[in-house]
C-alpha positions as semicolon CSV with decimal commas, in nm:
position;residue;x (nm);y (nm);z (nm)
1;X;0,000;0,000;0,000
2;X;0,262;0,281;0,111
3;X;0,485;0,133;-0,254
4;X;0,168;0,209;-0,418
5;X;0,104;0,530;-0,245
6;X;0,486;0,666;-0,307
7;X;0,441;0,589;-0,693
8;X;0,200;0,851;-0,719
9;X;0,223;1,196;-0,878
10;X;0,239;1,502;-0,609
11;X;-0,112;1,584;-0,701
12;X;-0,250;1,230;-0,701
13;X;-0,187;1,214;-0,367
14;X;-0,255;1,505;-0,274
15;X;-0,603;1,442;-0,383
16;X;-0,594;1,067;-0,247
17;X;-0,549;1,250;0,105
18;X;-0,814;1,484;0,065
19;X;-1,034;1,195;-0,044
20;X;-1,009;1,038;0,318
21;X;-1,099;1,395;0,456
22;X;-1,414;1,400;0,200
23;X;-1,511;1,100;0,360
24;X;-1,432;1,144;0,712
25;X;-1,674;1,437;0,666
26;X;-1,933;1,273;0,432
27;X;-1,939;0,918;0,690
28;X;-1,969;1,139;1,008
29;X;-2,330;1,207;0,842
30;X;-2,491;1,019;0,608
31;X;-2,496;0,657;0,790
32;X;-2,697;0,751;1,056
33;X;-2,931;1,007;0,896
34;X;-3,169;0,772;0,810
35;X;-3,162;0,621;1,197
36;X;-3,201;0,972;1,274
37;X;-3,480;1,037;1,057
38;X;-3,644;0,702;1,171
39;X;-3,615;0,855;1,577
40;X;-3,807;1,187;1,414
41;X;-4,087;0,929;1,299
42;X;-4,068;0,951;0,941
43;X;-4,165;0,617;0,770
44;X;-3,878;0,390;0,534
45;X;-4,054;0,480;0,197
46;X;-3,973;0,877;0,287
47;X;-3,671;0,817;0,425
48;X;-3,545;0,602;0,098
49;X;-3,714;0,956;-0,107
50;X;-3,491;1,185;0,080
51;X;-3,187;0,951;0,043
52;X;-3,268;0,904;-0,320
53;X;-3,349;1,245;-0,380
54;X;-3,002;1,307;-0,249
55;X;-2,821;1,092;-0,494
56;X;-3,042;1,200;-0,769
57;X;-2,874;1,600;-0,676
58;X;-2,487;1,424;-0,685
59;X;-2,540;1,164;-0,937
60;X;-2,796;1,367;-1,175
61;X;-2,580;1,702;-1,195
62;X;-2,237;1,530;-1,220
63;X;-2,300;1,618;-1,581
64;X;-2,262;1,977;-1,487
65;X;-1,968;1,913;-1,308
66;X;-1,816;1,741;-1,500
67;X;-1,865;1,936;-1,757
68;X;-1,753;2,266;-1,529
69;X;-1,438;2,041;-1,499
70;X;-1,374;2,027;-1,889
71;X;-1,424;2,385;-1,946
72;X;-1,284;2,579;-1,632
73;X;-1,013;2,316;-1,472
74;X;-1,093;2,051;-1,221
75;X;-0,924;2,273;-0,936
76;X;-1,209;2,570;-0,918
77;X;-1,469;2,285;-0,924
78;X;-1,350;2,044;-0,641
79;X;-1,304;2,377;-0,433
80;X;-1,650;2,528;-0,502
81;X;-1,783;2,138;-0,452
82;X;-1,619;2,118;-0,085
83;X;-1,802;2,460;0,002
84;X;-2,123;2,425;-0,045
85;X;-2,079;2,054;0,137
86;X;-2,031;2,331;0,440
87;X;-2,331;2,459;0,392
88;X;-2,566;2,154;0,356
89;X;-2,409;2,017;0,669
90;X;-2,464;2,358;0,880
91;X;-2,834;2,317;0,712
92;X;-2,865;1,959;0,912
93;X;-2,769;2,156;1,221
94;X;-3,053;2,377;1,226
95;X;-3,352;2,241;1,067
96;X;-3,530;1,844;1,128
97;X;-3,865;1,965;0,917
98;X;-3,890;1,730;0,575
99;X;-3,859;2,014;0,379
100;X;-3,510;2,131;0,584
101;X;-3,396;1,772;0,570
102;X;-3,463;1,725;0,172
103;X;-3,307;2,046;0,145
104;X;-3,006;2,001;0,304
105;X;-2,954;1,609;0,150
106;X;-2,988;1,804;-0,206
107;X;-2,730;2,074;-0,097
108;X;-2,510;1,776;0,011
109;X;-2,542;1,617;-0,383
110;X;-2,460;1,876;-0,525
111;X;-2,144;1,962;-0,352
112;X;-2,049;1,590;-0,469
113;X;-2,170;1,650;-0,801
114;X;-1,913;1,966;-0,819
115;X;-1,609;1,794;-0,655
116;X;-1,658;1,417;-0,701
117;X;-1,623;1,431;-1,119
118;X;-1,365;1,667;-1,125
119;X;-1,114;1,461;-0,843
120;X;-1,176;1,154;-1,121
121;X;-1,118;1,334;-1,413
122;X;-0,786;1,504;-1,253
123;X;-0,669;1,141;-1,114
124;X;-0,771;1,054;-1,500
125;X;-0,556;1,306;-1,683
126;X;-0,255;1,196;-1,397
127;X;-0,299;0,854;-1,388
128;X;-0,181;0,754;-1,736
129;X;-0,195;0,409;-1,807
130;X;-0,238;0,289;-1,481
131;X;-0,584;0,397;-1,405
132;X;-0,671;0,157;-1,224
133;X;-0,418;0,092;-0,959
134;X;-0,440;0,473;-0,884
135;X;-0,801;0,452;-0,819
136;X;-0,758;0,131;-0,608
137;X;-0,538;0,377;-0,392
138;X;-0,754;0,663;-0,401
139;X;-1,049;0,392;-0,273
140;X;-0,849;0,281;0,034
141;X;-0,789;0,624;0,125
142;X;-1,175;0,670;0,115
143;X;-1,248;0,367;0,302
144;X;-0,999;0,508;0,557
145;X;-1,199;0,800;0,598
146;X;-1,537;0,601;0,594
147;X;-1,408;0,348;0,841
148;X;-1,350;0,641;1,084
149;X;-1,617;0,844;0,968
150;X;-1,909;0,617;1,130
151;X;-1,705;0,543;1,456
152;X;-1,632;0,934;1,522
153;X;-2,023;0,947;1,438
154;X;-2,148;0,693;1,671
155;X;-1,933;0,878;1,966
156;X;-2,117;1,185;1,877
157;X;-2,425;1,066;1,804
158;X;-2,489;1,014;2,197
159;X;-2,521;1,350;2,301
160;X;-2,685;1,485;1,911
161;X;-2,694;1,450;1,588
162;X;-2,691;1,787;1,539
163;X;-2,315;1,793;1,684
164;X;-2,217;1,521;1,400
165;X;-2,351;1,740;1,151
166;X;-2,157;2,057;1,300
167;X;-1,871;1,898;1,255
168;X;-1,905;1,737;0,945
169;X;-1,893;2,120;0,833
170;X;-1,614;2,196;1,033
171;X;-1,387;1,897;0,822
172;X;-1,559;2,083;0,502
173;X;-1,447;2,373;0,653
174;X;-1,035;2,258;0,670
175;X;-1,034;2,095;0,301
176;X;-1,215;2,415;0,129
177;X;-0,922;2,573;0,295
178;X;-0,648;2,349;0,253
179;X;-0,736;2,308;-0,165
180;X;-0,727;2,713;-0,163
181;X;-0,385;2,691;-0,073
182;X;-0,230;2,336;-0,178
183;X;-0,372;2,190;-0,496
184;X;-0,196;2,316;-0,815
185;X;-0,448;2,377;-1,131
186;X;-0,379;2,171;-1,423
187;X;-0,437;2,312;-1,798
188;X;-0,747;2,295;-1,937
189;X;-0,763;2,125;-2,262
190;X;-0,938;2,302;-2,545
191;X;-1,315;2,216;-2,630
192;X;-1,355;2,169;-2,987
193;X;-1,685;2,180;-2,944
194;X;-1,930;2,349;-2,763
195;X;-2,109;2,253;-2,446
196;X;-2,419;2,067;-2,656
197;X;-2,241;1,973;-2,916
198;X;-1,997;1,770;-2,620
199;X;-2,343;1,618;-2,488
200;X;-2,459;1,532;-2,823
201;X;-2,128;1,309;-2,880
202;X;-2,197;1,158;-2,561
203;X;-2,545;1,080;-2,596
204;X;-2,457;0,936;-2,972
205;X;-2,174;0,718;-2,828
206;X;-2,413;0,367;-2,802
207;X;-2,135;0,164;-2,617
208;X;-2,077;0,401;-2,357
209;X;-2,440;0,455;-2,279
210;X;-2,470;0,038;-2,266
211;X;-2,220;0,049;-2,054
212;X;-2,364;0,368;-1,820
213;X;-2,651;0,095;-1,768
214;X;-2,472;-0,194;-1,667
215;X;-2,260;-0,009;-1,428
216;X;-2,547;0,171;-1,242
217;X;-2,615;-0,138;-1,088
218;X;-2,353;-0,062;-0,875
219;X;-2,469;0,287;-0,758
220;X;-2,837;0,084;-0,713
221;X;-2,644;-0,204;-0,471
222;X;-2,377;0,078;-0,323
223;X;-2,728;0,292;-0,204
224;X;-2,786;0,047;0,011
225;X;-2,539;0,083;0,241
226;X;-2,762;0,365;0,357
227;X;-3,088;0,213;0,317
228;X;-3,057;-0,152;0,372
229;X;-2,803;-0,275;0,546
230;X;-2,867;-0,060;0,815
231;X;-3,201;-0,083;0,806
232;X;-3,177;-0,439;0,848
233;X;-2,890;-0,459;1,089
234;X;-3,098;-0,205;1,366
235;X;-3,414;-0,434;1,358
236;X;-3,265;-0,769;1,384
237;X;-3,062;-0,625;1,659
238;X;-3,235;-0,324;1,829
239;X;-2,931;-0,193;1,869
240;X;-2,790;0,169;1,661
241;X;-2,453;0,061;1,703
242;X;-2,538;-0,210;1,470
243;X;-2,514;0,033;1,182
244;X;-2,138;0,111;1,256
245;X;-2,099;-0,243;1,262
246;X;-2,187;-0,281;0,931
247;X;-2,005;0,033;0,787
248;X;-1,661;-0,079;0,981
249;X;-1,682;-0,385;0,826
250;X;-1,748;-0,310;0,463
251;X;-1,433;-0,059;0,496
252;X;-1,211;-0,263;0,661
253;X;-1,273;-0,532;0,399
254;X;-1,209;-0,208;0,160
255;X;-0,862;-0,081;0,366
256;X;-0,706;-0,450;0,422
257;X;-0,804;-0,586;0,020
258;X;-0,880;-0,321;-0,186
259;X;-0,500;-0,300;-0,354
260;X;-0,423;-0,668;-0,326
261;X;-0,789;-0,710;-0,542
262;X;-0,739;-0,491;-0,764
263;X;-0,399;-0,671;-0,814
264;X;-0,470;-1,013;-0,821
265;X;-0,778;-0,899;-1,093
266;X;-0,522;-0,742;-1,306
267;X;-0,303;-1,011;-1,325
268;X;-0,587;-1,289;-1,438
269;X;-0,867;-1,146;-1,575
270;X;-0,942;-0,836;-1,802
271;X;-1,100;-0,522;-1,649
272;X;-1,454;-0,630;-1,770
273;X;-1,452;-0,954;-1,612
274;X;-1,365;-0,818;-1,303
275;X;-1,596;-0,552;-1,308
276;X;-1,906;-0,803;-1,417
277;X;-1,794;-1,017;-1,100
278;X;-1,779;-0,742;-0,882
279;X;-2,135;-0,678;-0,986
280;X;-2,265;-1,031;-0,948
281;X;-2,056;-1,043;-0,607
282;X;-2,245;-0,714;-0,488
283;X;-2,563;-0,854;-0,515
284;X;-2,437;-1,188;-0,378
285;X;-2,398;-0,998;-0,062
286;X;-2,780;-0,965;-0,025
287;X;-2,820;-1,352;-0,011
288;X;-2,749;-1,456;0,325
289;X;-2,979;-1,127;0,473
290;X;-3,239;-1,236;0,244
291;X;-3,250;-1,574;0,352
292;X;-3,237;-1,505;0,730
293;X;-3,438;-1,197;0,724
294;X;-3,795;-1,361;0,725
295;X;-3,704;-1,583;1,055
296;X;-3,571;-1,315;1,225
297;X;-3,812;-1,024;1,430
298;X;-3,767;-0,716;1,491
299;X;-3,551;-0,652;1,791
300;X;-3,692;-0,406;2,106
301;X;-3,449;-0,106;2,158
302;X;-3,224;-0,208;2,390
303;X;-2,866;-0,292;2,417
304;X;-2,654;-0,583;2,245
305;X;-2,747;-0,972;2,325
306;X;-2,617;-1,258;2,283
307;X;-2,961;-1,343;2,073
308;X;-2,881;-1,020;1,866
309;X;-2,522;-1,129;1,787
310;X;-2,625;-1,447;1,591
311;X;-2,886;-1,241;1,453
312;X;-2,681;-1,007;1,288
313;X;-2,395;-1,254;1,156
314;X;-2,604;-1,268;0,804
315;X;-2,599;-0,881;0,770
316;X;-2,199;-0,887;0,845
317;X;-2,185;-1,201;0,649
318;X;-2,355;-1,018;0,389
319;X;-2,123;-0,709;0,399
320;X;-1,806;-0,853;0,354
321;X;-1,956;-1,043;0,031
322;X;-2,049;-0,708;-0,062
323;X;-1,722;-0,518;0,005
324;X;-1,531;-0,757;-0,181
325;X;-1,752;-0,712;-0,500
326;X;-1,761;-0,334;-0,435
327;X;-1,402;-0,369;-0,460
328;X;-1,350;-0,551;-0,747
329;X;-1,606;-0,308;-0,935
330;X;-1,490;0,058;-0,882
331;X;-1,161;0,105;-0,961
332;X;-1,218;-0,084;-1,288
333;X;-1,554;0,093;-1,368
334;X;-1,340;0,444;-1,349
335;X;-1,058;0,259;-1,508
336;X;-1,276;0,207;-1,821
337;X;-1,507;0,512;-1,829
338;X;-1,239;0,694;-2,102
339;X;-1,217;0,403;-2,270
340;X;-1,575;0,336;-2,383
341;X;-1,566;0,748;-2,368
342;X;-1,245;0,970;-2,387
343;X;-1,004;1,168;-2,229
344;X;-1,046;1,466;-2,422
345;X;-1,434;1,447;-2,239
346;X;-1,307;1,267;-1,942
347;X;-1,522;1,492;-1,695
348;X;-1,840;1,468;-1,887
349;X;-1,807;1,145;-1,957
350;X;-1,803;1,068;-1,557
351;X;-2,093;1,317;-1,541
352;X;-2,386;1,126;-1,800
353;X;-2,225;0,818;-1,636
354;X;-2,358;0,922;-1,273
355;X;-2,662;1,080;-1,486
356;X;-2,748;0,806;-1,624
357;X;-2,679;0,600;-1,230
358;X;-2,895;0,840;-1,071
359;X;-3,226;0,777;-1,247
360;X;-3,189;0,365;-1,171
361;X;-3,088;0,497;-0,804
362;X;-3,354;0,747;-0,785
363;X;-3,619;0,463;-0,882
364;X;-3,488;0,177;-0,703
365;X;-3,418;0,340;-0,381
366;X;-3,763;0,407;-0,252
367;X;-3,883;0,085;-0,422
368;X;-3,690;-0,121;-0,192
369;X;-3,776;0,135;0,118
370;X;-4,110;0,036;0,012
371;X;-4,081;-0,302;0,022
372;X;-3,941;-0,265;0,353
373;X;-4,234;-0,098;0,457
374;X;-4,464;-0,349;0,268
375;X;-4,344;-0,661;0,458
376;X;-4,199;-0,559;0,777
377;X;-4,127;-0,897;0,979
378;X;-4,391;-1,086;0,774
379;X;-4,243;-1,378;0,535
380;X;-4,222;-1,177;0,243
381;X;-3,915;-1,006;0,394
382;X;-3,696;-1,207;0,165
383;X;-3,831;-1,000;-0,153
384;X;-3,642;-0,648;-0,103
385;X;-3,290;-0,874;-0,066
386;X;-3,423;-1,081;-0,407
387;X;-3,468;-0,780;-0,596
388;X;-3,086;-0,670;-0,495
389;X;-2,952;-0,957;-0,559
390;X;-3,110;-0,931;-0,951
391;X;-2,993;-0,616;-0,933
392;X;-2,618;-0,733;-0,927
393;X;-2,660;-0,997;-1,169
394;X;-2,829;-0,765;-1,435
395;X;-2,556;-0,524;-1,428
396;X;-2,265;-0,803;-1,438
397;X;-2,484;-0,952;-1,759
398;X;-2,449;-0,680;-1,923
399;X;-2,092;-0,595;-1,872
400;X;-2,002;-0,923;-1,904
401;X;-2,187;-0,920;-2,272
402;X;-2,018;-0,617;-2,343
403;X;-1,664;-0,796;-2,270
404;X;-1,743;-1,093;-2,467
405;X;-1,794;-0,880;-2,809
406;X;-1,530;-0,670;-2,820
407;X;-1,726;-0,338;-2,643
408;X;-1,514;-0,241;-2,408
409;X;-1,167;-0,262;-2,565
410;X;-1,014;0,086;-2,675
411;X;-1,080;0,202;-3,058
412;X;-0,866;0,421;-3,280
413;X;-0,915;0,834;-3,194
414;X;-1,028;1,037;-3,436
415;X;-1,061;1,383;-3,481
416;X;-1,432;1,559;-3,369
């Protein structure tokens, strides 16, 4: 890990640290605001709106980050993007109304959908050829900050969550500053065309949109570490440390294997296979809940049992099944984003790609809160997990297709 670390550019890791402070920030928050919102007595199906609503903000105006990113230079973006993350987390300070709360979860997207495209599209342009081991770095950083993220949470979650949300802002606060005065701009590379005639090429690009579909299965699966897993691992249990449980685990998995899997896929497969596996893995992870889930009840609030243990092993089981798929599928997602797209559009590319991730996300979300709701502790619990677990294998069909015919291997550039 530290090899892999020192053989990156200043910048790279430069924005590899920053990426653990992004998520030290971002974890403090978001795995506990549906808990939160649960405790203020609004019902799953709302609570998977607001959470949905808030990836639809990131996800759905990546596009106009990323294409910010193309035009004016990834630095001014990621800057402006960790700013207005201060704001949306002061918002979840003040306000606990539905309309605060769905205000301040759209104020958080969009600071992603500023920042998050145009930290890709940088690591992109510095990367080179190895794409992929630089993201696998830049993930373990973020699990770094998501493993502590939760825990720091969970400390301050006893006395409010209005205190985790204060200083969420306040780590917002340090890398708005810290950018202003440490990350170096890069050129911008002319835009032979202009901003619609860029989208046009985009939406006329057939492979890449193929692929946009296969890989938002694994924004649809990776939502769910909001919704469902905790969800899941607080009733069986009764217990809101349970939710940390689950996020410590899925980052450790990310921390410990993240390089070594990204490695090992390298060296045998091609980046589509491992990316369809990942997929099929990621869903996988929803098997073991889903089989348990209908034979276990809902847990009274209380504190952890020995009853509440076993009952959670399937969630945990789950997770780490999950982690390692999630691993296998991100670095080699980003790693082949240019190539079914191109560098020259490398930060609009990433933005129709989240696009086109946020409207399965924005649909699927609530569905499965709904289902939730639907079935509670009845038999039927099983269905939500089922419909995850199709989830995965739909979007590793499709990549896997893709692989098999030639779509995602690079083609000769040339000229707009």
């Amino acid at each position: 890990m530290l090899r892999a670390f020192g053989e990156l550019t200043v910048p790279s890791r430069l924005l590899v640290v920053n990426q653990f402070g992004v998520n030290l920030g971002f974890y403090l928050v978001l795995p506990f605001l549906a808990t939160y919102m649960g405790d203020l007595g609004y019902a799953a199906a709302t609570i998977g709106l607001v959470l949905a609503l808030r990836n639809l903000s990131q996800q759905g105006l990546f596009l106009i980050g990323g294409s910010a990113a193309d035009r004016i230079g990834c630095r001014p973006v990621i800057i402006l993007g960790c700013a207005v993350r201060i704001v949306a987390f002061g918002l979840f300070v003040v306000v606990d109304s539905l309309p605060g709360l769905i205000a301040a979860a759209v104020l958080t997207g969009l600071a992603g959908a500023f920042f998050n495209p145009a930290v890709r599209a940088y690591l992109m342009h510095e990367a080179g050829d190895r794409r992929a081991e630089v993201f696998s770095v830049f993930n373990v950083f973020g699990n770094a900050g998501a493993l502590l993220g939760p825990l720091l949470g969970a400390a301050l979650l006893a006395v409010d969550f209005r205190l985790v949300a204060a200083v969420a802002a306040a780590v917002f606060t340090l890398l708005t500053v810290a950018q202003l005065f440490a990350l170096p701009a890069r050129p911008v590379e002319p835009q032979e065309r202009g901003l619609i005639g860029s989208w046009g090429e985009v939406v006329g690009n057939r492979r890449f949109l193929l692929f946009a579909l296969g890989g938002a299965g694994y924004f649809s699966l990776f939502n769910q570490l909001y919704l469902a897993f905790p969800v899941e691992a607080q009733r069986v249990t009764g217990v809101a440390g349970a939710v940390s449980a689950v996020f410590v685990v899925s980052t450790v998995v990310g921390i410990a294997a993240q390089v070594r899997i990204t490695a090992w896929c390298r060296a045998h497969w091609s980046e589509g296979r491992s990316m369809a596996v990942g997929l099929v893995l990621m869903g996988a992870g929803f098997v073991p809940i889903g089989i348990a889930a209908p034979f276990v009840a809902t847990a009274p609030p209380g504190q952890w049992t020995a009853d509440g243990l076993l009952a959670v092993t399937p969630v945990l089981l789950g997770t780490v099944v999950f982690a390692v798929g999630q691993a296998m599928t991100n670095p080699f997602s980003l790693s082949l984003l240019p190539t079914v797209g191109s560098t020259r559009l490398a930060g609009t590319y990433y933005g129709w790609f989240y696009l086109v991730s946020a409207i399965v996300v924005a649909v699927t979300t609530p569905a499965v809160g709904a289902l939730f709701d639907r079935f509670g502790d009845g038999p039927g619990r099983w269905l939500p997990f089922a419909v995850l677990l199709g989830i995965g294998l739909a979007g590793g069909a499709v990549i896997a297709w893709m692989q098999r015919t030639g779509r995602l291997a690079p083609r000769p550039v040339t000229a707009p």
